[in-house]
N, C-alpha and C positions, 0 to 999 in steps of 0.2 A: 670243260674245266671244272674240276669238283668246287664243290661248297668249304671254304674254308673253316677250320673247328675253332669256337671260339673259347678261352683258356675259362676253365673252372671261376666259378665264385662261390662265397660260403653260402651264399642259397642254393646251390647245384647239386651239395651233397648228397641228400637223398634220391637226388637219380642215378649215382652209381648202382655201380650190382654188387650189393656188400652180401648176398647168397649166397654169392659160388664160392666163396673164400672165409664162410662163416662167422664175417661178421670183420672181414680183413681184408686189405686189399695192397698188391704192392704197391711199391712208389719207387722207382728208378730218380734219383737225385742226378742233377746234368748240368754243368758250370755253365750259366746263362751265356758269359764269351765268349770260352774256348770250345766249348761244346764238348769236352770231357764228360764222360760219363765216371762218375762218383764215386756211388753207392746203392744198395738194394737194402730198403727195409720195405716196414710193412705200417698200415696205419687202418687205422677205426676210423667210426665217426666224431668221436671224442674228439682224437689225436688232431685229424684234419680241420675240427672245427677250432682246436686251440690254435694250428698254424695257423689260420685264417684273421683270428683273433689278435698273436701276437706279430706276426708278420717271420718267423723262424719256422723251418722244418722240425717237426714235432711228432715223433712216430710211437709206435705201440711195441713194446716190447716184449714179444712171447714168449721170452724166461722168465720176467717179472710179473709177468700180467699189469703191466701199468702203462703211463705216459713215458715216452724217452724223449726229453727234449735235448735235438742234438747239439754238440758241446756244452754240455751241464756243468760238467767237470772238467772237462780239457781247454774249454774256450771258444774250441774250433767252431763253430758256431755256420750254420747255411739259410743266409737269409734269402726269403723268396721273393722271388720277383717275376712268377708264373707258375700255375698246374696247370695241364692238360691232361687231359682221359683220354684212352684209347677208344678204336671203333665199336668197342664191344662194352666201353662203360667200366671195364674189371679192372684197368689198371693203369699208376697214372704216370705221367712225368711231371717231375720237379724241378724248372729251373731254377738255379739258387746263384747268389755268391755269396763261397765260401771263405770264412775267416782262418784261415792255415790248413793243415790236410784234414783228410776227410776222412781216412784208416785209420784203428786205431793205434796201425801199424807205423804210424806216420809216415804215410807217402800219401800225396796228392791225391790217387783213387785208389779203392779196393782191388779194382781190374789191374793189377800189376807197376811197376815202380816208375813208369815213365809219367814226365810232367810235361801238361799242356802239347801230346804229338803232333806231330803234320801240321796244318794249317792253324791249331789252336794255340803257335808258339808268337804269330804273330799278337792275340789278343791277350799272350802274357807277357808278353814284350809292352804294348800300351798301355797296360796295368802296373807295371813297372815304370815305364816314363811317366806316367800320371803320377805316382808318389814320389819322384823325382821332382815338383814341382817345388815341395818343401823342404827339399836340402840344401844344404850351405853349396852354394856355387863354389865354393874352395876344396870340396873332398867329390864333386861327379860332375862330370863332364856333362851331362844331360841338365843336371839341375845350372849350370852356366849359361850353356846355349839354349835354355828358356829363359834364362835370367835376363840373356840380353834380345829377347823378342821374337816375333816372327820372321821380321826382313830377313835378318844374321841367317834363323832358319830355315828359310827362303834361299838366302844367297849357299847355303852349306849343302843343301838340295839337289840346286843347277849342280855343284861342282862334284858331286857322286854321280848326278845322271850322265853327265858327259863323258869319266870315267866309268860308268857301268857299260855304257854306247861302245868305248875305246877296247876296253875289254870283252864286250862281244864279238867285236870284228877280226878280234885275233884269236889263235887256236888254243889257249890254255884255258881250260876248264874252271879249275880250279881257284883260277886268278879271277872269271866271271864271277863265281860264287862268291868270292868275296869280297866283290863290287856289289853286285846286288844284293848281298846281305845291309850293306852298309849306306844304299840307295835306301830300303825300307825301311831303316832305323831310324835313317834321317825323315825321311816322308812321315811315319810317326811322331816323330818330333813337332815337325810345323803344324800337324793336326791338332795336338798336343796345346801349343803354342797361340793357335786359337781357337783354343775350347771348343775342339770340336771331337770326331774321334772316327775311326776304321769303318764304325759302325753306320756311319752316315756315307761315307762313300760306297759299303757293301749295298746300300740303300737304292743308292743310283743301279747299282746293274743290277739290281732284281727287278725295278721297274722300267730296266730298259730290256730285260729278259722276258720283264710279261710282255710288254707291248711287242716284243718279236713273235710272241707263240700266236 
């Protein structure tokens, strides 16, 4: 089993290889819980020692020759919540969470128009029921069935899984689909509900994935 890498800190910096890249180095930006991948800039040691400093991604800007701290001007803003360096020290990843898109194109990633694919729709799904917490229970159904607890949550749970169950045993595809879309919503919900989140249960099977390897 390899030696796991552990994430940058602002004293790490000068063991990059800021050589090969002349005093520059990429930085792939990566939504800490969709796991979108973002954006590509490039950063110094200036740059990375001011994100370290301020706690936002903060890159170098090779038109300008200066600092570009991201959403200066737009808002959009990518706070960090990890770097990692690759094998080779040249180049890093950023996980961040971002405050609105990240293009200047405004879409979610530079990489093309879709938001949060495949599996990262679920972690913008919780992102979304988590700011549901603060709405008026009279304009969102979410912000309701928080409003009135866990149990409700609990009880609204059982009656999607029964229904997702009912709707597997029979041939309509489509009908499963959306039962189990409506099974997970709810299941984020009750996580939701007691402060807790996706993230803790993805937690369990990786630790029941090591202990199987």
């Amino acid at each position: 089993m390899g030696r796991e890498r552990q994430a940058l800190t602002a004293a790490d910096i000068d063991t990059l290889d800021w050589e090969k890249g002349e005093g520059l180095i990429p930085a792939i930006a990566q939504d800490a819980d969709t796991l979108q991948v973002l954006m590509l800039a490039w950063v110094s040691r200036e740059s990375l020692a001011e994100s370290f400093r301020t706690g936002q991604a903060v890159f170098h800007s090779r038109s300008r020759q200066s600092l570009w701290r991201k959403g200066e001007t737009s808002g959009n803003t990518l706070t960090l919540k990890a770097i990692h360096p690759d094998c080779d020290q040249d180049t890093l990843l950023m996980l961040v969470s971002p405050a609105g898109p990240a293009c200047h194109l405004e879409t979610t990633s530079c990489f093309g128009d879709d938001d949060a694919p495949g599996l990262g729709r679920l972690a913008r799904l919780a992102r979304t029921v988590k700011s549901r917490k603060t709405a008026s229970p009279d304009e969102s159904y979410t912000a309701s069935l928080l409003a009135e607890g866990p149990i409700r949550a609990a009880q609204k749970l059982g009656e999607e899984g029964v229904e997702t169950a009912l709707a597997g045993a029979a041939e309509d595809l489509p009908h499963l689909h959306e039962e189990a879309a409506d099974l997970l919503y709810h299941l984020v919900v009750l996580l939701e509900s007691r402060d807790t989140s996706l993230n803790a249960v993805l937690k369990v099977l990786e630790d029941r994935a090591r202990q199987g390897t």
